[in-house]
N, C-alpha and C positions, 0 to 999 in steps of 0.2 A: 504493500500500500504506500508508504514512503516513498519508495523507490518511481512509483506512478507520481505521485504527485512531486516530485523533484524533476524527474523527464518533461514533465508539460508544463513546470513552472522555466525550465531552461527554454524549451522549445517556445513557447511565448514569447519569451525575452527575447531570441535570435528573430522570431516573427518581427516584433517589433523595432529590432536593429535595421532588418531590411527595409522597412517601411522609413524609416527615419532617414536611411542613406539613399535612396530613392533607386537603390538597385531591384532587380525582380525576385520574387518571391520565389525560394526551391519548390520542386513539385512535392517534394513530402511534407511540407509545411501546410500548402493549401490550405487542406481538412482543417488545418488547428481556425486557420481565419475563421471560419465557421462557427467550430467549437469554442470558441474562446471570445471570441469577439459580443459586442453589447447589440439590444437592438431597440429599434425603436417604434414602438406601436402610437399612429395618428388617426384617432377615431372621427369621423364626420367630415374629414376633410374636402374642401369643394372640388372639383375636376374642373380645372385647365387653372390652379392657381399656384403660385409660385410657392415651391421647397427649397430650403437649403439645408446645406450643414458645411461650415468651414469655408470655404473655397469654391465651394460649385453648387450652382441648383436648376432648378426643372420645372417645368410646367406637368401637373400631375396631369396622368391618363384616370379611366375608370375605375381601375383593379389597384389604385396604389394605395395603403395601406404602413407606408411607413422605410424603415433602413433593417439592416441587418449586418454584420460582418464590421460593425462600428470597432474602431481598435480602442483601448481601453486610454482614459485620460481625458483633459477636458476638450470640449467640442462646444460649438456655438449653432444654434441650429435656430432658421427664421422662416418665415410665411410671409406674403400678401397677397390678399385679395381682391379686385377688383382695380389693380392699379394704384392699393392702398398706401401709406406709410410701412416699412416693416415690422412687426413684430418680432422679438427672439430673445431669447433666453440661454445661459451659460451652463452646462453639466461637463460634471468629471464622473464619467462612465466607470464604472468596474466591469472586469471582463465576466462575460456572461449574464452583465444585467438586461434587465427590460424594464424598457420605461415604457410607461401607457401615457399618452395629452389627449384630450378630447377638445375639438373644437366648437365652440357655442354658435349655432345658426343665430340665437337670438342676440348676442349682443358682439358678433363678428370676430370674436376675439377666442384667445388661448385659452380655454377653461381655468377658472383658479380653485376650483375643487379637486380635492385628493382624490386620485383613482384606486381604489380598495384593494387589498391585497389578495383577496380571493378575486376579484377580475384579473389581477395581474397576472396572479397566477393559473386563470384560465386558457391569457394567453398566450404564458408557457409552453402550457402542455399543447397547446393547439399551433407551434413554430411551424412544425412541417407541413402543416396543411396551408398555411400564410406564405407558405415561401415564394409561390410565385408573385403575389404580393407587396411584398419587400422588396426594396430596390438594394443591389449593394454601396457599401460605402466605397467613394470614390478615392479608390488608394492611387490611382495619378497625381492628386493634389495633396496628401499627406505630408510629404517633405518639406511642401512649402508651407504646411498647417505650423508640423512640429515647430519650426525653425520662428515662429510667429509667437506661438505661446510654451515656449519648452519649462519657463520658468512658473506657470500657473498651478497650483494642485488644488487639492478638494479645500484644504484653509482657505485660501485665497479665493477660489469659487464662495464659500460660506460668509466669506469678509467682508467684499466688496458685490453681491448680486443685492438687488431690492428686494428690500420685504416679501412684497407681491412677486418675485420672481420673473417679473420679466420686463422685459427692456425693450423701449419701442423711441421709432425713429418720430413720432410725432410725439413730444412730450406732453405727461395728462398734466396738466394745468388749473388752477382755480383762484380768483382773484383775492385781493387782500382783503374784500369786504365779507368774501363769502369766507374765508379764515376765521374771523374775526365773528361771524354769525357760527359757525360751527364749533367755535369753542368758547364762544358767550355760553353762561350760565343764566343769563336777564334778558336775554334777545339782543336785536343788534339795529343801531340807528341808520345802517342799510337798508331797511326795508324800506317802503313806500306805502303808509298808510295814513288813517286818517290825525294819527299823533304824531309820524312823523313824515309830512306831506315832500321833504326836501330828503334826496339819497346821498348820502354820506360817500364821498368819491375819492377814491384813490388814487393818484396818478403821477409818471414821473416827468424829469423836465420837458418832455416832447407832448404832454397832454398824454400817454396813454396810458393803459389801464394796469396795472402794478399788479404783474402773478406771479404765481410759484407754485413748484412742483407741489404736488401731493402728496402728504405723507403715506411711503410705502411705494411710494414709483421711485425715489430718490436710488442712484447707483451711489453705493457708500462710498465714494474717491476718501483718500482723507484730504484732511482740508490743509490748503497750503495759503499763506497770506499771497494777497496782493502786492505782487515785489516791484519796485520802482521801476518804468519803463527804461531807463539806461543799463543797457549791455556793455559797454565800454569796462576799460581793463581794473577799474578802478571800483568796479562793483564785487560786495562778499555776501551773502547769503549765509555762510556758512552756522549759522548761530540756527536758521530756519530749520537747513538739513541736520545737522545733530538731535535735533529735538524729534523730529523723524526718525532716525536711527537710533533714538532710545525705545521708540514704540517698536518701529520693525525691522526686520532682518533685513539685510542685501538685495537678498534673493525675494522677500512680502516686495521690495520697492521695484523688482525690474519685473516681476509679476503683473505689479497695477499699472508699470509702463504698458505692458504688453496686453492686459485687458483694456487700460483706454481705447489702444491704437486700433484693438480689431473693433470695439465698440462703436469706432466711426468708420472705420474702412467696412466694414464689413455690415454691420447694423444701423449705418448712417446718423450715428445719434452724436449732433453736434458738443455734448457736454462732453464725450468720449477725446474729441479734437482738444477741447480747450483744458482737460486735466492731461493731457498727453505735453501739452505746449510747455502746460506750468510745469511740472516735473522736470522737462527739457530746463527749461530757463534756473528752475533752482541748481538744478544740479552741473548746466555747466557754469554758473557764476556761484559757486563755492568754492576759489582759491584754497582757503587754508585746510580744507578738507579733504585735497587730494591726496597727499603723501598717506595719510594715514588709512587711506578708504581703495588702494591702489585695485583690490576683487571689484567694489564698486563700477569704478570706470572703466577697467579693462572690457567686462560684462558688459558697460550701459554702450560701447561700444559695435561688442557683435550686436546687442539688441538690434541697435540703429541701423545699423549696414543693414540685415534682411528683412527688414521695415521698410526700407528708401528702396530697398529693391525690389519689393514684391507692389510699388505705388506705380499707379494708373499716371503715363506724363502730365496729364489735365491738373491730378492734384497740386503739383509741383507750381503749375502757372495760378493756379486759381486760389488757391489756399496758401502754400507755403512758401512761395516766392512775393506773396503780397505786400506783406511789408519786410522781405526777407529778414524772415525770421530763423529760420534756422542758418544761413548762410552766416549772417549776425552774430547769433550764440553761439555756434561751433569755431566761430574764430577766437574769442575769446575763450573758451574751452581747450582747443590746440596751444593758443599761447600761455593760459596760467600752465597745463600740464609743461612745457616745455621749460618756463621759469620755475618750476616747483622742487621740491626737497625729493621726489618719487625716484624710485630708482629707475637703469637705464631700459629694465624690459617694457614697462609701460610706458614712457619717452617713446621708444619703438615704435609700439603698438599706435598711439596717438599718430605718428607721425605717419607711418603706414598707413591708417585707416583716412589722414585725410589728402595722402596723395590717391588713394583708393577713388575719394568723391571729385577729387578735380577734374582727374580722367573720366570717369563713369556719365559724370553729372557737367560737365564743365564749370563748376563752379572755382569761384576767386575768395580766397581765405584771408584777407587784408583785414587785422587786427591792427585800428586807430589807436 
């Protein structure tokens, strides 16, 4: 018995080495994808509306009913319908799981009721007969998944997902007045009645209407202050980022790098862009924080490299060339690394990686 479960915990691991190197899969492996892999059962789904998971999706036919042969780890998986905003939600699979989502006809959305464990495990037992069904998971795009979120696991799924569990490219919203009436105890001088004939209005410099997220759609980012718009060489942060890396690890902060980044590439959810920026800008305007953090930056390195690589050219003119922003902060990043107490391997690494972006990206690294 040992002996079995040691064989198929190795042979999983070599399954997923190959998936990770983007080489092909041995033929005596196959069968494990199957066996070992997660799947995903989508109840009531509409036919012709859009599937994802990671990197690739589809337009559902008839008979489709969900994935199979999911490799184990976290996966981003989204829907829309009708030409809608996307919907989608973050899991860390375990291998051989099943997860059940039912979709609500009535209110268009991702069910947020729990699917029972006696359903689940109905349809368990009922795999083989779904299999045609199940679409497989698209292990073409894997390499490029892995290399996007390697640093995420089930913590950091639990840490930073919303309450409510999912995460959508049009954010639920509700104004400061209706705030304000939903957690009054005495009523709220928003309404319009006969005691109070004038509505109590909220609004910012431009006249409009002051909202905010809903409590429970919020993605927990942590919260990073509002750092002075000057990048120039004479900017430190560093006092910000320590206080950060007394709460979390290295590895919690290139994690929530890497769930910002897919949260907007992938999920379209502009908050995902702007906690991806900020992180950017703290981390590389903390001078005196490099010598001592040298796993930090080496990491927040490869992060960025298969991030800029795996970006659609449009992003680059439309978003991040706009006020160049990153061209901005990574010069300033190459040059404290290059002034700093760090040793010569990360010197290397820095210098490497931005004669990497010059070529690649044509960009000009001219630290004023």
């Amino acid at each position: 018995f040992y002996l079995f479960i040691f064989k198929a915990a190795a042979m999983d691991a070599k399954l997923l080495a190959c998936l990770r190197s983007g080489t092909d899969i041995p033929a005596p492996l196959v069968p494990i994808v199957y066996e070992y892999g997660a799947f995903l059962i989508l109840r009531d789904f509409p036919i012709g509306s859009e599937f994802g998971i990671d990197y690739k999706s589809w337009k559902t036919g008839e008979k489709f009913m969900g994935l199979k042969m999911i490799p184990p780890g976290p996966h981003f998986i989204y829907v829309s319908v009708k030409g809608m905003p996307r919907i989608g939600f973050f899991h860390n699979f375990n291998s051989k799981e099943v997860l059940v989502k039912k979709w609500s006809k009535e209110t268009e959305d991702l069910g947020e009721s729990t699917v029972s464990a006696e359903e689940t495990e109905r349809f368990r037992s009922n795999l083989k007969n779904l299999d045609s069904m199940l679409g497989p998971y698209p292990y073409e795009e894997y390499r490029k998944w892995y290399s996007l979120t390697d640093f995420i696991n089930q913590r950091d799924v639990d840490r930073l997902n919303p309450e409510k569990g999912r995460i959508s490219a049009q954010a639920e919203l509700e104004s400061l007045e209706t705030k304000m009436e939903r957690e009054s105890d005495v009523g709220c001088s928003s309404k319009v009645d006969r005691e109070n004939p004038r509505r109590m209005r909220f609004a910012d410099e431009e006249g409009l209407p002051v909202m905010e997220v809903k409590p429970g759609f919020e993605i927990q980012f942590t919260m990073i202050p509002q750092l002075a718009g000057d990048r120039g060489r004479k900017a430190d942060h560093s006092i910000y980022l320590q206080r950060i890396l007394s709460d979390l690890s290295v590895n919690e902060i290139l994690a929530e790098l890497q769930y910002a980044f897919v949260c907007f590439l992938i999920g379209q959810v502009f908050e995902g862009l702007e906690q991806w920026k900020k992180m950017i800008h703290l981390l590389c305007l903390s001078p005196s924080s490099i010598a001592g953090q040298k796993e930090l930056f080496v990491s927040l390195m490869r992060v960025l490299f298969f991030q800029l690589r795996e970006c659609p050219k449009d992003f680059f003119i439309d978003i991040l060339s706009k006020d160049n922003f990153l061209t901005t902060t990574l010069s300033v990043m190459f040059a404290n690394i290059a002034d700093s107490k760090a040793d010569e391997e990360l010197k290397k690494k820095s210098a490497n990686f931005k004669l990497l972006l010059e070529r690649n990206f044509k960009w000009s690294f001219e630290c004023k």
